[in-house]
N, C-alpha and C positions, 0 to 999 in steps of 0.2 A: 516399454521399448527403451533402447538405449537412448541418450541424449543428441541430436541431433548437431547442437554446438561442442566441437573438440579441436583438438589438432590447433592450428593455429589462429581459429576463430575464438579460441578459447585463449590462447597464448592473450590475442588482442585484451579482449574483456578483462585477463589478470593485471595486465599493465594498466590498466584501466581504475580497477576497485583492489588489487593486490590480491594474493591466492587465498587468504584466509576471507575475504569478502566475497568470492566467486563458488558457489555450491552446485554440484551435478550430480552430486550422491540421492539415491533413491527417496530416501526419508526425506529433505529439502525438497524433492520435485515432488512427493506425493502434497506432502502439506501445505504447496502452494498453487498445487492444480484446481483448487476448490475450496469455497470457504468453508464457513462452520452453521452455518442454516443449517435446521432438520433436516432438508432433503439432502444436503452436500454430507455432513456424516451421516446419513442410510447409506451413499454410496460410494462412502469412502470404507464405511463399514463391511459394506458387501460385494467390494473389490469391483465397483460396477462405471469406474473413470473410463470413463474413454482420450479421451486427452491428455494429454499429459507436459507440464512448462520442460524445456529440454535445457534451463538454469536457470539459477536466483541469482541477485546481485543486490548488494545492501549498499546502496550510494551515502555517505556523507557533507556531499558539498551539489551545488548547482551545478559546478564545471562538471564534477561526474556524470552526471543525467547527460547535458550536452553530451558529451561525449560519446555516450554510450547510444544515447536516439541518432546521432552520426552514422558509427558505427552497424546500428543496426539495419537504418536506410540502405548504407553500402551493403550490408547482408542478406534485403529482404528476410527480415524477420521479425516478426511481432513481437511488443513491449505493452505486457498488463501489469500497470500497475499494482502492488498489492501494502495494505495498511496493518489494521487488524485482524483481515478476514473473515468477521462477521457477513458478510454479502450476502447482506437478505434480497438483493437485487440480482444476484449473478453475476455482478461485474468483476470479478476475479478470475473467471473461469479460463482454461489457459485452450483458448478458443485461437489458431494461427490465422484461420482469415485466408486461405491459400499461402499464406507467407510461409518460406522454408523453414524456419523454429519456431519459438516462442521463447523469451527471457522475461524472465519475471523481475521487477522494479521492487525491490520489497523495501518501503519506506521510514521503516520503524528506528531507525539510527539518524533521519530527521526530525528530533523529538524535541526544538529547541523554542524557548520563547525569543522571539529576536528584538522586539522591542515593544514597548508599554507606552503610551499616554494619555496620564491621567485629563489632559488639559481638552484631549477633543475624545475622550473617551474609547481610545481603538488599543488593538493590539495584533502583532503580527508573530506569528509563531509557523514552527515548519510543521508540512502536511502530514508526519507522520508522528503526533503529540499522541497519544490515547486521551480519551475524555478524563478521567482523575488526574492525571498528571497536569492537565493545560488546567482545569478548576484550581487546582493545591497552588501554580502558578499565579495564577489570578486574583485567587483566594490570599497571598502572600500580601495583595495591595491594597487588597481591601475590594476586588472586583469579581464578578463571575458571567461567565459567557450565559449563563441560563438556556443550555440546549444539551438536555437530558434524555436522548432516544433510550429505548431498551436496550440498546447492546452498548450504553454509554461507557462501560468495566472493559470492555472488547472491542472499538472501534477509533478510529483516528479518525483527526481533524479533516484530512484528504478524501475518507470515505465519505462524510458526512456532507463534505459538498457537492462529490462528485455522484451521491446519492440521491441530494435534495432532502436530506435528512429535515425529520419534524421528531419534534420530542414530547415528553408528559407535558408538558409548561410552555408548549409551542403559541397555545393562546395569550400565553403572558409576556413571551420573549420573541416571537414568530419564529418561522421556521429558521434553517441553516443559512438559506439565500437573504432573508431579510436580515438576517444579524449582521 
């Protein structure tokens, strides 16, 4: 179906994230109605979506999200986050909830480590790192998060917790909550 967000609810969201950050074109909405589980390409394969996100938005900063979850409130419209889209869980699915759209959060331009110390051993990085990228980060100090799920090549920091991700090495490092 056509995208539910236009006209000037779309005007809003460009001023927002700027027009080449705001996607309504078909390809953007299929790939981010569903992740990448088996079952999600059988039915992305077999044209068998039912749903469909009616935009993406690739945020940069904190104030954009505010913004944007603002925004959306005054809209009634739903905001799923999306990372990697591995969602071995389903939690990507662009499910409105009764809400009048859906705008997909796609977090992968939050990919930074924001700060390191060595001295009480933590690190804060933004939620949408992929698991090689935040290791090779870490890796750089001499550190590693040691939380290795399967779809570690395909999934961000954000899905991982918003998952409860557990990894090969979960016995050695525990899972994603206890890290």
């Amino acid at each position: 179906p056509e995208p539910r967000v236009r006209g000037a609810a779309l005007a809003s969201l460009q001023r927002i994230f700027s027009k080449n950050r705001v996607k309504t074109d078909l390809h953007e909405r299929v790939l981010h109605s569903a992740g990448r589980s088996y079952y999600d390409v059988l039915r992305l394969r077999m044209n068998l979506l039912k749903t469909y996100t009616d935009a993406v938005v690739y945020p940069e900063t904190e104030a954009e999200i505010q913004k944007l979850l603002v925004l959306a409130a005054r809209n009634n419209w739903a905001v799923v986050p999306y990372g990697g889209g591995s969602s071995v869980v389903g939690g990507v699915e662009a499910v409105s909830g009764g809400k009048k759209a859906v705008v997909t959060l796609d977090m992968t331009r939050m990919n930074r480590l924001i700060a390191l110390s060595p001295m009480n051993g933590t690190a804060t990085f933004e939620a949408g790192v992929y698991g090689p990228d935040l290791e090779l980060a870490l890796g750089k100090q001499g550190w590693t998060l040691g939380h290795f799920p399967q779809s570690f090549e395909y999934s961000t920091l954000g899905g991982w917790v918003a998952a409860r991700s557990a990894g090969q090495q979960s016995s050695r490092y525990g899972k994603i909550e206890e890290i």
